[in-house]
N, CA, C and O atoms as a GROMACS GRO file, in nm:
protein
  456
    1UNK      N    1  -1.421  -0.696   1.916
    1UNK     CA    2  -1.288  -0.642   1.928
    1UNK      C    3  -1.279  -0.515   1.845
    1UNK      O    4  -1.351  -0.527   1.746
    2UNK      N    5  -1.219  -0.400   1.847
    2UNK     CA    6  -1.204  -0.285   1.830
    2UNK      C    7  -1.077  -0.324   1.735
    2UNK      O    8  -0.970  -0.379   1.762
    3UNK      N    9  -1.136  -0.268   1.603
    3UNK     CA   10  -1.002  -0.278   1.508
    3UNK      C   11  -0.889  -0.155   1.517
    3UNK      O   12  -0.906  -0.051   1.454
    4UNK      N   13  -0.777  -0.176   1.598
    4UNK     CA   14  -0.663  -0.084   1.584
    4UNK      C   15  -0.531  -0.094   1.485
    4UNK      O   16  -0.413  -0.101   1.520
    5UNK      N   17  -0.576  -0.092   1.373
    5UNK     CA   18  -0.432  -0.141   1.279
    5UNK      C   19  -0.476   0.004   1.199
    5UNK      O   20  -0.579   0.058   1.160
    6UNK      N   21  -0.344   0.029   1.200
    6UNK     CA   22  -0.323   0.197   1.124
    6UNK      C   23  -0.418   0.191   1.016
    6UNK      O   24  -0.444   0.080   0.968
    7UNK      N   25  -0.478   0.304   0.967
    7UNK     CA   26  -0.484   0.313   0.872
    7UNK      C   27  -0.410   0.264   0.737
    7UNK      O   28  -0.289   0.270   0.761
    8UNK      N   29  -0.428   0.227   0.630
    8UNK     CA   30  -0.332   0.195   0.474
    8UNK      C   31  -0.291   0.349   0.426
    8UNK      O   32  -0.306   0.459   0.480
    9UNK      N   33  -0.250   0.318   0.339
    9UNK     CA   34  -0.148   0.439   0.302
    9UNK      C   35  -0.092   0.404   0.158
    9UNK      O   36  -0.060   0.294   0.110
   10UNK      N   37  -0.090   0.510   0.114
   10UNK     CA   38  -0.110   0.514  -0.060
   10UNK      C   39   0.101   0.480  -0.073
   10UNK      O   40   0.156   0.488   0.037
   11UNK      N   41   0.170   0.457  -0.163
   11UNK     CA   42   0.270   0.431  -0.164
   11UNK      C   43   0.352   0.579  -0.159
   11UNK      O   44   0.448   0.600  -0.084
   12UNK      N   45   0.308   0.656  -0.235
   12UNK     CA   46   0.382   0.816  -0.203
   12UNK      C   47   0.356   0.847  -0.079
   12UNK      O   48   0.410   0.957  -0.071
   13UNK      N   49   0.288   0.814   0.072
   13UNK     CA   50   0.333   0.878   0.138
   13UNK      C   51   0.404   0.824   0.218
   13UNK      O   52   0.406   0.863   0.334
   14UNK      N   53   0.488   0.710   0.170
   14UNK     CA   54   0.572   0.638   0.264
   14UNK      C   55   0.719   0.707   0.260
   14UNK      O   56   0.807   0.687   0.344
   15UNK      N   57   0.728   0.775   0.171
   15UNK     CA   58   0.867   0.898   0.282
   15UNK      C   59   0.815   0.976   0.357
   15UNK      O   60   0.897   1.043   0.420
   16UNK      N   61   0.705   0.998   0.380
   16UNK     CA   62   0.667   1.088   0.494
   16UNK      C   63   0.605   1.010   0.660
   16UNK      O   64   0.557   1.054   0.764
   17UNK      N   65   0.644   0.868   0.601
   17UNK     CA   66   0.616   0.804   0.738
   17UNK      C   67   0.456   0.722   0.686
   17UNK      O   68   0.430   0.675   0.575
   18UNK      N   69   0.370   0.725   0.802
   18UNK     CA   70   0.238   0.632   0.759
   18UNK      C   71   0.299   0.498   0.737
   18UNK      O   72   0.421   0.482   0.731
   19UNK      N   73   0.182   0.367   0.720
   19UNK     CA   74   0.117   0.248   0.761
   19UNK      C   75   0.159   0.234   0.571
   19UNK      O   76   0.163   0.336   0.502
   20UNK      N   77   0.183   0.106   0.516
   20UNK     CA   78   0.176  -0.016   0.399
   20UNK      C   79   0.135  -0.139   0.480
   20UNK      O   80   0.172  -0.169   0.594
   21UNK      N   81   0.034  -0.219   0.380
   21UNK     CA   82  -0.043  -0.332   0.399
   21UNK      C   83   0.086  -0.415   0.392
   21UNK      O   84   0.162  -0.408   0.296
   22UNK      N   85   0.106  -0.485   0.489
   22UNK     CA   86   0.199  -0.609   0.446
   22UNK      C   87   0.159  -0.717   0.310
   22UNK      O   88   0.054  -0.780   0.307
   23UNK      N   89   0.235  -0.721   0.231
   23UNK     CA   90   0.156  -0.789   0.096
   23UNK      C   91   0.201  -0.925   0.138
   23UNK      O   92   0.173  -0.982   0.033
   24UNK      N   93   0.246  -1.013   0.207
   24UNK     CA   94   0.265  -1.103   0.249
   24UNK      C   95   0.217  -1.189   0.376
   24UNK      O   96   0.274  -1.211   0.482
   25UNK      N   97   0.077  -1.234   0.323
   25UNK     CA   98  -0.012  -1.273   0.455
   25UNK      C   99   0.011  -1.417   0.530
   25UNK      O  100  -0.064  -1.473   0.609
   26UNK      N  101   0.140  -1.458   0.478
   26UNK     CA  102   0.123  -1.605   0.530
   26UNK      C  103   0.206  -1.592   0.687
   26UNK      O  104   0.300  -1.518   0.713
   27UNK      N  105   0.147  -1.672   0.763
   27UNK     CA  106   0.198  -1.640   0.960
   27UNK      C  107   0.333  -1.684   0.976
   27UNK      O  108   0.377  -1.785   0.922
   28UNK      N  109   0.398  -1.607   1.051
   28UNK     CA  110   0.573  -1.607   1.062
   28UNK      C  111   0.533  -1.765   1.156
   28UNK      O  112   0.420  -1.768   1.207
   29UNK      N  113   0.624  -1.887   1.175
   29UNK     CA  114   0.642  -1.939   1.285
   29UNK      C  115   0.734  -1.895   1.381
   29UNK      O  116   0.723  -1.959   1.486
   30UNK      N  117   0.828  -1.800   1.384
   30UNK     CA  118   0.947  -1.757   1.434
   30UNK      C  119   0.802  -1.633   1.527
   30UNK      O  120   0.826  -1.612   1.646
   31UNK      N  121   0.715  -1.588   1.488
   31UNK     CA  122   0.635  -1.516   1.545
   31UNK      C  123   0.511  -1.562   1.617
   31UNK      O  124   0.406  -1.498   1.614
   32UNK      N  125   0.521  -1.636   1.658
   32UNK     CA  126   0.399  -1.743   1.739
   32UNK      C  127   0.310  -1.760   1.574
   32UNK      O  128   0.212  -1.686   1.580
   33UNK      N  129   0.315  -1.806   1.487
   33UNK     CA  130   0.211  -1.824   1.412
   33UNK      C  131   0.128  -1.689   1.374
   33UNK      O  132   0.009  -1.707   1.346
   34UNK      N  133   0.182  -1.545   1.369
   34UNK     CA  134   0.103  -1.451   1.390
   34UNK      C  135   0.155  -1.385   1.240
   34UNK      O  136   0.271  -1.402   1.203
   35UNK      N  137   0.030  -1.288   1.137
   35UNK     CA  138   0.141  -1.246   1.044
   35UNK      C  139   0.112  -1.161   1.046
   35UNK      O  140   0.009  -1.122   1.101
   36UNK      N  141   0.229  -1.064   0.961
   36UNK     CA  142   0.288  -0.895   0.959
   36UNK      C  143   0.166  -0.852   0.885
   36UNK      O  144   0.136  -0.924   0.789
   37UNK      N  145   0.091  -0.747   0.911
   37UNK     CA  146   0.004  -0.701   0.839
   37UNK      C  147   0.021  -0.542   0.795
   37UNK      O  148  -0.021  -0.498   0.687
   38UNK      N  149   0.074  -0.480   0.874
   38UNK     CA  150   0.131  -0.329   0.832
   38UNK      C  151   0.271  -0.303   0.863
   38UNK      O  152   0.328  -0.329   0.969
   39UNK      N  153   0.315  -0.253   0.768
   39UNK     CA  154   0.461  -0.208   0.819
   39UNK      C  155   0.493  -0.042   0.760
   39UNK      O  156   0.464   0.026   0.661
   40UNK      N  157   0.588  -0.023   0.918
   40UNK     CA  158   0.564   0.138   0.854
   40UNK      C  159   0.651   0.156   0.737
   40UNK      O  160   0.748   0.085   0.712
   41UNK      N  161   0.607   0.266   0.660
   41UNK     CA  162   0.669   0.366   0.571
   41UNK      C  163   0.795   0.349   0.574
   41UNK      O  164   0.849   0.297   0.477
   42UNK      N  165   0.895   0.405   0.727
   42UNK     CA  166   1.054   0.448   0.690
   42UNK      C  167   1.122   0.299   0.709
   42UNK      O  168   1.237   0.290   0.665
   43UNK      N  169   1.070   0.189   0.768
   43UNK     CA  170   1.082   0.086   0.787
   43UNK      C  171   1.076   0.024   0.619
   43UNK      O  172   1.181  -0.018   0.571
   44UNK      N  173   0.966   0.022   0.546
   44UNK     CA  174   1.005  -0.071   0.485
   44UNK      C  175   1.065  -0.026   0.334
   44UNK      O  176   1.073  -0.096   0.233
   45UNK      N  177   1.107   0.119   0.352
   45UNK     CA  178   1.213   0.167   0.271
   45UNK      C  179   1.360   0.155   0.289
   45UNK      O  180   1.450   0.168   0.206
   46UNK      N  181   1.369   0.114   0.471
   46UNK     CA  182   1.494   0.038   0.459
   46UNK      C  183   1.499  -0.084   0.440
   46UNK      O  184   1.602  -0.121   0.384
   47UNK      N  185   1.401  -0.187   0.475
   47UNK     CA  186   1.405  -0.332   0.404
   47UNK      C  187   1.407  -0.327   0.257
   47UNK      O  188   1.453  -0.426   0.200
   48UNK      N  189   1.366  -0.229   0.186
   48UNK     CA  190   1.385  -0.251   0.036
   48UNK      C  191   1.535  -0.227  -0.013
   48UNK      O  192   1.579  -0.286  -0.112
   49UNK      N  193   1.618  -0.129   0.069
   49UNK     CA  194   1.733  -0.081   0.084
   49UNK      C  195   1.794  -0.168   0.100
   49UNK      O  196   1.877  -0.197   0.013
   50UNK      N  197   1.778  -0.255   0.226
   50UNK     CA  198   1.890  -0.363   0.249
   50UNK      C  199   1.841  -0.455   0.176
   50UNK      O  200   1.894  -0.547   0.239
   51UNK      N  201   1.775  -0.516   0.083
   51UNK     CA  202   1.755  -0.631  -0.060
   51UNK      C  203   1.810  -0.553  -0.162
   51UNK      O  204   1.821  -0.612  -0.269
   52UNK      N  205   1.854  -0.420  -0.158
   52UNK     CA  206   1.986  -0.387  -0.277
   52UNK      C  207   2.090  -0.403  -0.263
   52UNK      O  208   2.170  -0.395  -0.357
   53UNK      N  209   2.126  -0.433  -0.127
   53UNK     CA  210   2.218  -0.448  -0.108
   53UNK      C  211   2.298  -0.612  -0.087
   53UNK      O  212   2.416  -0.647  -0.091
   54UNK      N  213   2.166  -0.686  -0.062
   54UNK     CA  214   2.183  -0.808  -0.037
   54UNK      C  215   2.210  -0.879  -0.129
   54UNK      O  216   2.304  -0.955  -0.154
   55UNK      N  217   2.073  -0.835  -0.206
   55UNK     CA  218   2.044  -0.948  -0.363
   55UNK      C  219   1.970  -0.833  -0.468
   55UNK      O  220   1.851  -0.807  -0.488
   56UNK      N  221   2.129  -0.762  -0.540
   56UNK     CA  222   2.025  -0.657  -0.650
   56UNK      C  223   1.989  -0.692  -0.782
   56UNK      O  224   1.966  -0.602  -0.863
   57UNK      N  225   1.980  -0.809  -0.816
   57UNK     CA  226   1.913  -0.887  -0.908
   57UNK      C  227   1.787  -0.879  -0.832
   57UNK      O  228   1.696  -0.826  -0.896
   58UNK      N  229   1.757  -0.919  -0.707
   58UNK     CA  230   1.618  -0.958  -0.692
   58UNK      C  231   1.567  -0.805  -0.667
   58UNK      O  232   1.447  -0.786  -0.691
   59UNK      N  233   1.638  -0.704  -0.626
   59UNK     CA  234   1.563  -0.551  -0.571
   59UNK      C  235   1.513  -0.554  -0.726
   59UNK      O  236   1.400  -0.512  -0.754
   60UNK      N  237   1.584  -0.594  -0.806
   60UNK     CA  238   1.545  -0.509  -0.979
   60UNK      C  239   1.425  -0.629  -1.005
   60UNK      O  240   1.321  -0.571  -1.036
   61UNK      N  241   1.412  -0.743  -1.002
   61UNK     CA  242   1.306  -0.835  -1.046
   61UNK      C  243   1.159  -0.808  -0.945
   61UNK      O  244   1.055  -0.779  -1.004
   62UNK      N  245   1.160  -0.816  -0.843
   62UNK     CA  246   1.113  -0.784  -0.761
   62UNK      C  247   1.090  -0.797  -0.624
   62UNK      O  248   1.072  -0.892  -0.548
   63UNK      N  249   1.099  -0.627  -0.609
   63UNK     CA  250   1.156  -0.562  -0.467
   63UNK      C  251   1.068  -0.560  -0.348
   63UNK      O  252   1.108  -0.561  -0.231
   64UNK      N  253   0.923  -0.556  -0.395
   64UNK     CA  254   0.818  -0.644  -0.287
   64UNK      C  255   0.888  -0.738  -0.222
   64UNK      O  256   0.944  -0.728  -0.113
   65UNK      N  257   0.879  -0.865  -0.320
   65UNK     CA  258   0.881  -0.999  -0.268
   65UNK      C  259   1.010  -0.984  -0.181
   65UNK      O  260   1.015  -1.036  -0.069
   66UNK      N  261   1.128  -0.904  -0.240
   66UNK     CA  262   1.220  -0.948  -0.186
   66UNK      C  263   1.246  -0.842  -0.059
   66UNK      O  264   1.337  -0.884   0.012
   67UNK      N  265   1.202  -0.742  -0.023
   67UNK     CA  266   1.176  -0.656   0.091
   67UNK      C  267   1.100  -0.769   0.175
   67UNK      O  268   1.150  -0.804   0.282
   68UNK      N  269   0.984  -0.826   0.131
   68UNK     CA  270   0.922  -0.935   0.202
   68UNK      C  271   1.010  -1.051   0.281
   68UNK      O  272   0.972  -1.096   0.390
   69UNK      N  273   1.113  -1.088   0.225
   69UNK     CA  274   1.179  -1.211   0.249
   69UNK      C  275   1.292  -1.136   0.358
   69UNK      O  276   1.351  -1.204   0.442
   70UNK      N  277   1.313  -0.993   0.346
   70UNK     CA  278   1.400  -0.923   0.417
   70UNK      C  279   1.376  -0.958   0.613
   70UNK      O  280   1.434  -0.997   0.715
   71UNK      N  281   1.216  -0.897   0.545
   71UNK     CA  282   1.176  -0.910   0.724
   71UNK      C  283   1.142  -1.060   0.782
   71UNK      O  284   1.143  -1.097   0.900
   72UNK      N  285   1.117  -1.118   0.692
   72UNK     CA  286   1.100  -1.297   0.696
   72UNK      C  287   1.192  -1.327   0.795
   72UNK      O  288   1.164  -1.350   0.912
   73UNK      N  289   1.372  -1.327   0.715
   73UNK     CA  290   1.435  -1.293   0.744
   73UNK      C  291   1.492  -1.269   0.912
   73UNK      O  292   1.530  -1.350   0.997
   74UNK      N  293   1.479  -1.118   0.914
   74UNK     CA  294   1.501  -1.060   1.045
   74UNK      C  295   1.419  -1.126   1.167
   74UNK      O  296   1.462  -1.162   1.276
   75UNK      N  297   1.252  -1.133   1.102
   75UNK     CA  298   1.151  -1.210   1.200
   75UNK      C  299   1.253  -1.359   1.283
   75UNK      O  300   1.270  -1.380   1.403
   76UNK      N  301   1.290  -1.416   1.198
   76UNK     CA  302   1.386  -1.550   1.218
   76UNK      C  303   1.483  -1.525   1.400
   76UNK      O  304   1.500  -1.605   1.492
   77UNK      N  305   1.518  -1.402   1.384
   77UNK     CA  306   1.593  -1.333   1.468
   77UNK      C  307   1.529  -1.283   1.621
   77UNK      O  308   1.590  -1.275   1.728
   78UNK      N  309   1.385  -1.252   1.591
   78UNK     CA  310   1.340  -1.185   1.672
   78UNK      C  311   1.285  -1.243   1.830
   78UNK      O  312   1.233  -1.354   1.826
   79UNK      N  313   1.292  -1.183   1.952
   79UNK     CA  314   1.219  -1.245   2.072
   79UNK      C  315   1.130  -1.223   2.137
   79UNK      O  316   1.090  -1.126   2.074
   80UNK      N  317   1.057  -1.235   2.221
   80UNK     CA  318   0.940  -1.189   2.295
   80UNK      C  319   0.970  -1.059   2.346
   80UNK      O  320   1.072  -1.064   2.415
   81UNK      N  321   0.914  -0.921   2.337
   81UNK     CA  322   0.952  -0.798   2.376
   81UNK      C  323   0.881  -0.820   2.521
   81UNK      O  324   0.808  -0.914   2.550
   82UNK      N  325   0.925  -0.697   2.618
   82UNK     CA  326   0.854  -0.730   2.773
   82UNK      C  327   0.724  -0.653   2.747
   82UNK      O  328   0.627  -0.668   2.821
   83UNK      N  329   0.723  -0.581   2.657
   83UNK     CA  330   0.564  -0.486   2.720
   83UNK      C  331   0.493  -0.569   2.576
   83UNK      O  332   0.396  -0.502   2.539
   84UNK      N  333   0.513  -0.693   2.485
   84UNK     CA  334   0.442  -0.735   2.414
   84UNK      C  335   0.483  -0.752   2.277
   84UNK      O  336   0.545  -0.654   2.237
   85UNK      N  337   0.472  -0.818   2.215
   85UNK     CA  338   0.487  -0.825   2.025
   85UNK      C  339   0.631  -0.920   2.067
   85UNK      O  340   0.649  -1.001   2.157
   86UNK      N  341   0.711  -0.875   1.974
   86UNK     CA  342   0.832  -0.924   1.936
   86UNK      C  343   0.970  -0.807   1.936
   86UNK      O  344   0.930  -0.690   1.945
   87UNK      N  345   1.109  -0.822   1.929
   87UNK     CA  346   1.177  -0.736   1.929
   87UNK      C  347   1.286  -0.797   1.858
   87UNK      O  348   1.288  -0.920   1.868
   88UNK      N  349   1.387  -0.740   1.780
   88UNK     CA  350   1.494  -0.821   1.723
   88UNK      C  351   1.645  -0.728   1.737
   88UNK      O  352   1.651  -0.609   1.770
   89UNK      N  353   1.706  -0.774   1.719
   89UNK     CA  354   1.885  -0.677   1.790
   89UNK      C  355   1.847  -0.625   1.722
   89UNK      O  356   1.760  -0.652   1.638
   90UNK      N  357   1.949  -0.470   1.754
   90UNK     CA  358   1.960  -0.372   1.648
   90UNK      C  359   2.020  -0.422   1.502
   90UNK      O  360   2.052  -0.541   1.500
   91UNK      N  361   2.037  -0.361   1.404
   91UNK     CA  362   2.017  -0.422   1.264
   91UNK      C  363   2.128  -0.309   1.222
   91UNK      O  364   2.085  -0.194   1.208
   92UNK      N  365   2.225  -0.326   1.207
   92UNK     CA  366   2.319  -0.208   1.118
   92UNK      C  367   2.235  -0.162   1.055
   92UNK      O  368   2.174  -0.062   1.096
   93UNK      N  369   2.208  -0.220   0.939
   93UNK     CA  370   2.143  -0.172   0.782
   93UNK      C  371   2.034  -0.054   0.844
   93UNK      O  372   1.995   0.041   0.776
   94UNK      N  373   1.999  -0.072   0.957
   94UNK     CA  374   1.846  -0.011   0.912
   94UNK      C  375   1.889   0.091   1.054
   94UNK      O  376   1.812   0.106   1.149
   95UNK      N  377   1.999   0.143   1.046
   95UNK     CA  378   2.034   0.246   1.156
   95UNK      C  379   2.051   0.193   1.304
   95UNK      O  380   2.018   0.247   1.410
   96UNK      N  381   2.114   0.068   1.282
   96UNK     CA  382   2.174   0.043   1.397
   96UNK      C  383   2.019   0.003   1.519
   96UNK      O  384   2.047  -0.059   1.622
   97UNK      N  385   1.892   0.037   1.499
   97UNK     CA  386   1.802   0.005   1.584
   97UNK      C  387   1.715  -0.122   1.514
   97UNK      O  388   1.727  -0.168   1.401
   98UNK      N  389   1.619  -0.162   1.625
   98UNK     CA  390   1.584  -0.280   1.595
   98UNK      C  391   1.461  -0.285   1.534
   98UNK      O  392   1.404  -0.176   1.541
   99UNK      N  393   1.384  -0.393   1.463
   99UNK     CA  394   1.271  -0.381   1.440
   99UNK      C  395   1.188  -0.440   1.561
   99UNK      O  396   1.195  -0.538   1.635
  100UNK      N  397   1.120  -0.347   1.546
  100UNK     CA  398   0.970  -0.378   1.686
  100UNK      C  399   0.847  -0.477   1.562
  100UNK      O  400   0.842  -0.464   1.439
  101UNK      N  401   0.776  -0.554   1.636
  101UNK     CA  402   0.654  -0.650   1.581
  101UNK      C  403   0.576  -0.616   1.699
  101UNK      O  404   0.613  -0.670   1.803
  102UNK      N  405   0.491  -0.549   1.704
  102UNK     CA  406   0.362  -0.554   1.819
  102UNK      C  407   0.245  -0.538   1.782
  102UNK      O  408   0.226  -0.455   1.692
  103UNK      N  409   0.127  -0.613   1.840
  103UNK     CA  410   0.029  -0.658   1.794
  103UNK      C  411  -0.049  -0.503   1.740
  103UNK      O  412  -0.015  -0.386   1.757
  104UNK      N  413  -0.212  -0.588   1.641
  104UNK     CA  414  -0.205  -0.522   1.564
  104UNK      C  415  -0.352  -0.438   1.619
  104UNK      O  416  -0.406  -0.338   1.572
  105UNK      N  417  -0.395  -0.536   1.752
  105UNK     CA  418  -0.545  -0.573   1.798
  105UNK      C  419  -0.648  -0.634   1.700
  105UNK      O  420  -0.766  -0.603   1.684
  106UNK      N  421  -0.580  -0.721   1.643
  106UNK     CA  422  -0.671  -0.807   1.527
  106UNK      C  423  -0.599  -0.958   1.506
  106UNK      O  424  -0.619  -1.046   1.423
  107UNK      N  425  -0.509  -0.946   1.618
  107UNK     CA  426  -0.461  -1.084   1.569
  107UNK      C  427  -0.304  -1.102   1.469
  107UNK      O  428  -0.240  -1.206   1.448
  108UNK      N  429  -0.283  -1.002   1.436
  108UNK     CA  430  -0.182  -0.973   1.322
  108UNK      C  431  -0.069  -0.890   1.451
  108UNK      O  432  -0.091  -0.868   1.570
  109UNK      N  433   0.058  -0.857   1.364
  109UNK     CA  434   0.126  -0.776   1.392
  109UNK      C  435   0.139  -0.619   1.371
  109UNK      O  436   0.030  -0.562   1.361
  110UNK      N  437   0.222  -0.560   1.365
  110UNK     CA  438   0.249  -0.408   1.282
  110UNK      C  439   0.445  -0.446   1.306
  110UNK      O  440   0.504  -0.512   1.391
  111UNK      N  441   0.479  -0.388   1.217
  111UNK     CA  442   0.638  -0.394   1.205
  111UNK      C  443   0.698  -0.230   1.175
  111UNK      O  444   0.683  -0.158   1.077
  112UNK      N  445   0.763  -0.211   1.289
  112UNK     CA  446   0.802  -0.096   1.290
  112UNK      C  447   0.941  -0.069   1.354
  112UNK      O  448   1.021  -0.162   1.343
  113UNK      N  449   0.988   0.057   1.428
  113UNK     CA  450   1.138   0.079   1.487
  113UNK      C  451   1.107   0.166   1.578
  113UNK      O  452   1.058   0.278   1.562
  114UNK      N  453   1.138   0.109   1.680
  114UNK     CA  454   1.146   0.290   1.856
  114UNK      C  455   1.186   0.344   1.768
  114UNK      O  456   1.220   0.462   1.779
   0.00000   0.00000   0.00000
């Protein structure tokens, strides 16, 4: 199998967009058993966004875990997209569009937004 999962990406260039390792490897069940392995850049600067807003005790203790539990979370929400992965309603917090989950060609996901 041909590994297609973005490249990683250093944490400064996630305002400019680019791939973060999902630090949370355990498999969604809400996602066929499949887990998040990259998520983009502007994506998961708004999941860290909306855990300040949710729970800012936990953004200040820590904003990993709890950006993590964000998309946990949303995953809970999400359905079979038609051309593949997963899709979930649009999301106020994160500009009114939805998060996309589509595979990663490894078995994993990628978590991102049209």
């Amino acid at each position: 199998m041909i590994d297609t999962r973005p490249a990683a990406t250093s944490c400064s260039s996630v305002s400019v967009g680019g791939w973060l390792p999902y630090p949370d490897p355990v498999p969604h069940p809400a996602l066929g058993g499949r887990p998040v392995t990259h998520v983009a850049g502007p994506l998961w600067l708004g999941l860290r966004a909306m855990l300040l807003g949710l729970d800012p005790a936990a953004a200040e203790h820590d904003p990993t875990a709890g950006a993590c539990d964000v998309l946990r979370l949303l995953a809970l929400a999400a359905r079979p997209a038609p051309a593949g992965g997963y899709l979930t309603d649009p999301v106020a917090d994160l500009g009114h569009r939805p998060v996309r989950l589509r595979p990663d060609g490894a078995g994993g996901l990628l978590a991102d937004q049209p």
